[in-house]
N, C-alpha and C positions, 0 to 999 in steps of 0.2 A: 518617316514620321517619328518624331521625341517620344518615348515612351511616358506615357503621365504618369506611371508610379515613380516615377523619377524626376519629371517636371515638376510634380508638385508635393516631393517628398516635403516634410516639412524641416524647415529650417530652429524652428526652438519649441522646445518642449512646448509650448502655449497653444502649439498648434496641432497638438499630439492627440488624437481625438478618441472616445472611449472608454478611457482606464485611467482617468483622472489620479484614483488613488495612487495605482502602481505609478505612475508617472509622478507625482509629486512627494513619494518615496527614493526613485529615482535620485531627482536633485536635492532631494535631502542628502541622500547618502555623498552625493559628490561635494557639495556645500564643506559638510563635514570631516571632510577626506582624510584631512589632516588630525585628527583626533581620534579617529580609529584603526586607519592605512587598511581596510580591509577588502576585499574585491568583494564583487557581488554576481550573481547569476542569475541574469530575467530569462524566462521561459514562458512560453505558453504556444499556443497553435499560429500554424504559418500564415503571415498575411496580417496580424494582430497589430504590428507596428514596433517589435522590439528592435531591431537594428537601425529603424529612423528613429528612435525617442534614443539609443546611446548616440547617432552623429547630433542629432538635435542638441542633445546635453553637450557634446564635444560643445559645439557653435555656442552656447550659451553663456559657459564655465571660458570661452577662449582656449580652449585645450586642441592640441594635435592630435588626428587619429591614427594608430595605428595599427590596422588589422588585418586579421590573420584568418583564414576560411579553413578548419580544420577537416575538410573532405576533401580539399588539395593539399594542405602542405601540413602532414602533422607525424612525419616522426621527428623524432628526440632532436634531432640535429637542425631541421627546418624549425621547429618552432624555437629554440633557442637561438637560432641565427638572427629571425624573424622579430619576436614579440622576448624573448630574454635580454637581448640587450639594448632593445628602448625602456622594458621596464625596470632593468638596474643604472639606465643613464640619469644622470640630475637632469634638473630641467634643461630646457634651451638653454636659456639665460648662465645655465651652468654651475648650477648649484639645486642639491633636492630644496624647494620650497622656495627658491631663492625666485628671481625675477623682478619687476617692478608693478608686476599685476596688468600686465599692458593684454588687452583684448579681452577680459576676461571681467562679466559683468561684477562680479561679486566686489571685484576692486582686494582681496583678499592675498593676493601676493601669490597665486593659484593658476594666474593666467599665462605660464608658460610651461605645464604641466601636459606630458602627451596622455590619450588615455588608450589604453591597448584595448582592442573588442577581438575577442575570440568567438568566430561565428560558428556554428555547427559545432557546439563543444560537445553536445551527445554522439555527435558519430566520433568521438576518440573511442577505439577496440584495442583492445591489449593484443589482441593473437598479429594485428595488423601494421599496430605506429610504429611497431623496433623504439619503446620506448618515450613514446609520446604522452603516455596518460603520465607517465614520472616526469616530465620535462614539463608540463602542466600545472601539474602541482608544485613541482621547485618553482615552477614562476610564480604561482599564486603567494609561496610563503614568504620566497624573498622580493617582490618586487617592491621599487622604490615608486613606483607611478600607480596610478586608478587604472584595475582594470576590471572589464565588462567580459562575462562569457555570455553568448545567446546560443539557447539549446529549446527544441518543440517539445521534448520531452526529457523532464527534470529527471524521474527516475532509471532512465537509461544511461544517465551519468553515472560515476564509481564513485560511492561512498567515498573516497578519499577528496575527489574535487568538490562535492556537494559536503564536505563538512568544512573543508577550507574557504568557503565564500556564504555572503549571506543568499539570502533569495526572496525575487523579487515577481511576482507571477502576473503576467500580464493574460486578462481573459476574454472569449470573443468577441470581438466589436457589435454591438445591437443594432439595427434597421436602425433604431432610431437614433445613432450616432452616425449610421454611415451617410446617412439619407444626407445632411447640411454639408457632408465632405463632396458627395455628388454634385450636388446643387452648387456647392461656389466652384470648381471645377470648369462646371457648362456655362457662367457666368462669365472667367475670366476668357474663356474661350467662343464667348460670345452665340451662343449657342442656344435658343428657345428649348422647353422642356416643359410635358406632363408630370407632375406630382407624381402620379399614379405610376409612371412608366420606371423613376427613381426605387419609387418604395417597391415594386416589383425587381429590379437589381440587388437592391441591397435585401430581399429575402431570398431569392435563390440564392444568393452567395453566403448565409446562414453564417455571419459572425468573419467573415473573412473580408477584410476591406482591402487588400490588395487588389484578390482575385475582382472585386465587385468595381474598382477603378478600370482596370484592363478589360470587364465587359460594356463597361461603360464609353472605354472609350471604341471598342470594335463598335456598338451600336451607334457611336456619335458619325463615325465617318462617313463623310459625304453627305452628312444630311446636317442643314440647318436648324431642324426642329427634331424635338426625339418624342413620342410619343407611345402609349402603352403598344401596340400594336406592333411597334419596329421592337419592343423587347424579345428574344428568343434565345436567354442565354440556359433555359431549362433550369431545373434540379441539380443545382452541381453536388458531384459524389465528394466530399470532402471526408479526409480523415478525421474519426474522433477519436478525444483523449479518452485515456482511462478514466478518467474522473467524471466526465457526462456520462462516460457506459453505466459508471456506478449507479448515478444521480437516476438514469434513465429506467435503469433494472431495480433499484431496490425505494425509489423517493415517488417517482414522477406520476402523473395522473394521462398514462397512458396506454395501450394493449400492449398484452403480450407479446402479439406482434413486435410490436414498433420496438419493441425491448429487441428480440431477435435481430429485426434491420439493425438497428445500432451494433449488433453484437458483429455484423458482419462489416462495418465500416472501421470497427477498431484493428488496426496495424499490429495483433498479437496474435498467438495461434489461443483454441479452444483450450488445452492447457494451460497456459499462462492464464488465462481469463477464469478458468477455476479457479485457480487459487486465489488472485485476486479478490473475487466473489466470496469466496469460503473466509476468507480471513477477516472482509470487510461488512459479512452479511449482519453480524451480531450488534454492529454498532447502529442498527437502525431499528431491526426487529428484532420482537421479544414475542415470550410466550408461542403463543399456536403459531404463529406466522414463521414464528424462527425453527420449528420444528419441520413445518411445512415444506418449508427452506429447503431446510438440512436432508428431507428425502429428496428432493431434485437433484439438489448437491451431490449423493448418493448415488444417484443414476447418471450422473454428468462423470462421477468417478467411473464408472464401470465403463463406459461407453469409449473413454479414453485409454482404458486400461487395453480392450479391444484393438488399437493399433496396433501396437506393441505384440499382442497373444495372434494377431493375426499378418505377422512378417508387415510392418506397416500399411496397412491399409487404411489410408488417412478418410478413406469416405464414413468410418465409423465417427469426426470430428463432426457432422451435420448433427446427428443425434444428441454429443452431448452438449452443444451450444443451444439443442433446443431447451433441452433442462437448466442448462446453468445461467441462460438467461429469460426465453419467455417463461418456465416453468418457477425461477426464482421469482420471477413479477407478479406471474399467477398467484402465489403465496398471501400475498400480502391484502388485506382487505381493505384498502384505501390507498389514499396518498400522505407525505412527507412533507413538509415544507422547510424553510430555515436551510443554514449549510453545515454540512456535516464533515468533520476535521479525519479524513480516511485515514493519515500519518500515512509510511513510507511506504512503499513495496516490500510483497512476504517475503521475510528471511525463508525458505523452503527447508535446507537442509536441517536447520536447526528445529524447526516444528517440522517435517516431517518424520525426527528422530521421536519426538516429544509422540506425537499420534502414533506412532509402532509404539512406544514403552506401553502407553495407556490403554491402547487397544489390547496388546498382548496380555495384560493385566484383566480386563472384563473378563477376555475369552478363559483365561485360564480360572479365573474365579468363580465362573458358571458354569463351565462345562461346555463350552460350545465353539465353535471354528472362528476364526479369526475373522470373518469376513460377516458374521453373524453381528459381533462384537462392533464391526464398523459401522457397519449399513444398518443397526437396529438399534442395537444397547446405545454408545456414543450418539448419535443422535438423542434421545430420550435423554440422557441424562444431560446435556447442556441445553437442551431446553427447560429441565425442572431445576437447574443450579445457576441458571444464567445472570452471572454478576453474584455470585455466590448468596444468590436469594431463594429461597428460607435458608440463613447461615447453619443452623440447626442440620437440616436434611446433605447439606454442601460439606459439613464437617463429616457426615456419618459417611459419605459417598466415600472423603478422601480416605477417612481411616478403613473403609474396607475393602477398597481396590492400593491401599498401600502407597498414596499419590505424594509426591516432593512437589514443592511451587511449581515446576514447569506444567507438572500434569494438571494441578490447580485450573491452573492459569489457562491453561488449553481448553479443559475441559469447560468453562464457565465464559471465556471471552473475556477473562480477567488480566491483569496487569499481575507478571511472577514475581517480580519486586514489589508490591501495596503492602501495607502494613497491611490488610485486609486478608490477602491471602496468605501473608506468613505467620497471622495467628491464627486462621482455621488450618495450617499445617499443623503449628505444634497442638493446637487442641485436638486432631486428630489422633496426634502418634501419644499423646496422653490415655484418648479414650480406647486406642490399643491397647498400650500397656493394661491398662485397668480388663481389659474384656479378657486377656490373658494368663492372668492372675485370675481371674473370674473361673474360666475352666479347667487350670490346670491344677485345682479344686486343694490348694496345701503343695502339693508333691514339690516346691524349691522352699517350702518354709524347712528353715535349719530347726531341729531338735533338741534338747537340752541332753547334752550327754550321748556324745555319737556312739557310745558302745551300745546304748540302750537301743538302737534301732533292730529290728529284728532279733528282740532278745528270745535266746532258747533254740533260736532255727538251727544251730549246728549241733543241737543232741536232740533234736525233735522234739518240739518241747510241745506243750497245750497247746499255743499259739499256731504252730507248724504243722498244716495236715501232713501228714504220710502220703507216699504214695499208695499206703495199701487203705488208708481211707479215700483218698479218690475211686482205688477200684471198686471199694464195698458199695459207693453210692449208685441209686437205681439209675436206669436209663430215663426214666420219667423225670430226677431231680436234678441231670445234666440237662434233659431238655427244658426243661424250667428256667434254668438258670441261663440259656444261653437265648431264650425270648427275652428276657429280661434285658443281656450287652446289647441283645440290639435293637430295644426299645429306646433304649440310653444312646445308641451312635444317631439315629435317628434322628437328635434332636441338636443338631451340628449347629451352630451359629449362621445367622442369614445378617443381611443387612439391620432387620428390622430389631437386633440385638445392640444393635450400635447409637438408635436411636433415644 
């Protein structure tokens, strides 16, 4: 039997069902080829339809495919054998651009353009292609043809491929797009059908129209009619993206629970899903909620930390997934709506350097352990500075834990480049200076006449007690004098001097 996700792939984008937008971005991008030469990279979850909407496009545009599955063939040398020299050849016709536009709707002189698709461009791994993520990239910058990379997930690509292509994000299919792809399927295959038995496929298959095709066609076989009852394709376990975990954990109007299932159906371990969470939590909640937050967070750190302090014992990974995702959801006192722009995956090294500077900064400032400093102070204050609001109290924070934009920036969920936070930098290290001069009360003001300073001290002068007037004085007016220095150290500078 013909497999239908392949009988009835679609043949032009018209027929591309779902993602309307991304698809009509798509053929934008190819329409225009010739005006910007730039590749592009659609992405999103399996089954969604990105590698039939780039042949679709081939068939539309009249272009030759040709592609390259980078989970078979991707070191250096395969894919430059491969997809390097269709996309430095001119056209067919034998010239870049050249042609007489034959097969090719546009009529644009385009229609003998091959387009290169590189599929699974996220499983390119440096430690494994001998060179493939570089041979990737030189094809991207030189290539004289359109080409398509398809990858499930965008940020498991290298910064280097994802800054050389534009992106184009293709997102789950809905019941109620996949429901009319079902239904003309049983149609052209002559086939009776319940409504109800359709919209039952296309929600166990939650967004995935491949998979929701291939159960449709196991339930069609052998039977003339399909009806809800012969449905029993179950719950399918589908992987989810980072980007629902987010939506699910920090937006959605759902339990705690169902935050934790999600957290176990994402393809990351419980550390990667911290971070994620910690970096992404401040762009949705504020005030109590993001503090609330920040202690789950807190405990999801510790919990992790526990592998590690316990020769790996990954069973301590249950715990902190309970906190970094029901216990983040918990947090929140309602729901979220609208879409929220995450930006890319944490830079780690780079903020984890930034939260050692900062934290080690609290701890030494207060007096207390380092780990006091994480799990208490830091939390606290990016909740009371969050987005460097009251600017006022967020200026007094930096200038007295001593903060440069990165720690700013860490500490508030700010942007370290904003004009925003490089001028409560320098008004900080202003309101330093001034608290400094403030205590160190004269003692760097220059003198008029530097011989005048301590005039008389080398012939004992009025000015110069003696040592034999120190001894003559009582014990009672030393101890006087010395409640006195340290009534005076007592009164050391706190935050609330900054104010």
């Amino acid at each position: 039997m013909t497999d239908w996700t392949e009988r009835y792939r679609p043949t032009t984008l018209s027929e591309v069902r779902g993602n309307n937008k991304a698809r009509d971005t798509l053929e934008e991008w190819a329409r225009t080829w010739d005006d910007h030469r730039e590749p592009v990279v659609v992405h999103g979850a399996p089954g969604v339809g990105k590698t039939s909407a780039a042949h679709a496009l081939a068939n539309d545009m009249g272009w030759e495919v040709v592609e390259l599955n980078a989970s078979d063939q991707r070191t250096g040398d395969d894919i430059e054998r491969f997809a390097g020299r269709a996309a430095q050849n001119a056209t067919l016709a034998g010239s870049v651009g050249g042609g007489d536009g034959g097969g090719g709707t546009g009529g644009d002189g385009s229609g003998g353009r091959q387009l290169i698709v590189l599929d699974e461009a996220d499983n390119i791994h440096h430690q494994y292609d001998r060179g493939g993520k570089r041979a990737v990239t030189e094809l991207l910058k030189d290539a004289n043809q359109p080409v398509v990379l398809i990858a499930n997930e965008y940020y498991d690509m290298s910064n280097s491929l994802r800054n050389a292509a534009r992106e184009i994000e293709f997102r789950d299919v809905s019941a109620r797009s996949t429901v009319p792809v079902l239904r003309d399927i049983l149609r052209k295959e002559g086939i009776e059908f319940d409504e109800d038995a359709l919209e039952r496929i296309a929600d166990d298959n939650d967004g995935d129209l491949r998979a929701a095709v291939k159960d449709l066609q196991v339930t069609a076989e052998d039977r003339s009619r399909i009806a809800l009852e012969d449905v029993s394709t179950g719950s399918r376990n589908r992987a989810v993206g980072l980007f629902e975990f987010l939506d699910t954990v920090l937006k959605e109007e759902r339990s705690a629970e169902a935050a934790l299932r999600t957290a176990y159906d994402v393809d990351e371990t419980p550390e990667d899903l911290l971070q994620w969470v910690e970096d992404k939590v401040s762009l949705v909640y504020e005030g109590r909620e993001l503090a609330r937050a920040y202690e789950f967070l807190a405990n999801a750190d510790i919990w992790t930390s526990r592998v590690y302090a316990t020769d790996y014992d990954y069973t301590w990974w249950r715990y902190a997934t309970d906190n970094l995702a029901g216990g983040v959801a918990a947090a929140r006192d309602g729901t979220y709506g609208g879409w929220t722009r995450y930006g890319g995956a944490p830079y780690r090294s780079t903020r984890d350097s930034t939260r050692g500077e900062v934290v080690r900064a609290i701890a030494e400032s207060g007096g207390f352990s380092m780990t006091t400093a994480r799990l208490d102070v830091l939390p606290f204050l990016s909740a009371v500075t969050h987005h460097c609001k009251p600017r006022d109290l967020t200026v007094a924070m930096a200038a007295w834990y001593d903060l440069d934009e990165a720690g700013v920036a860490y500490v508030t969920g700010s942007g370290k480049t904003t004009n925003k936070v490089q001028s409560i930098v320098e008004d900080a290290a202003a309101l330093r200076a001034e608290a400094l001069e403030d205590h160190a009360g004269g003692a760097f003001d220059g003198g008029e006449g530097g011989d005048s300073v301590g005039d008389g001290s080398a012939d004992g002068g009025p000015d110069d007690p003696t040592d034999a007037d120190v001894l003559d004085r009582t014990d009672s007016e030393v101890d006087t004098e010395d409640t006195a220095d340290a009534a005076d150290g007592d009164s050391q500078a706190g935050l609330s001097e900054f104010m």
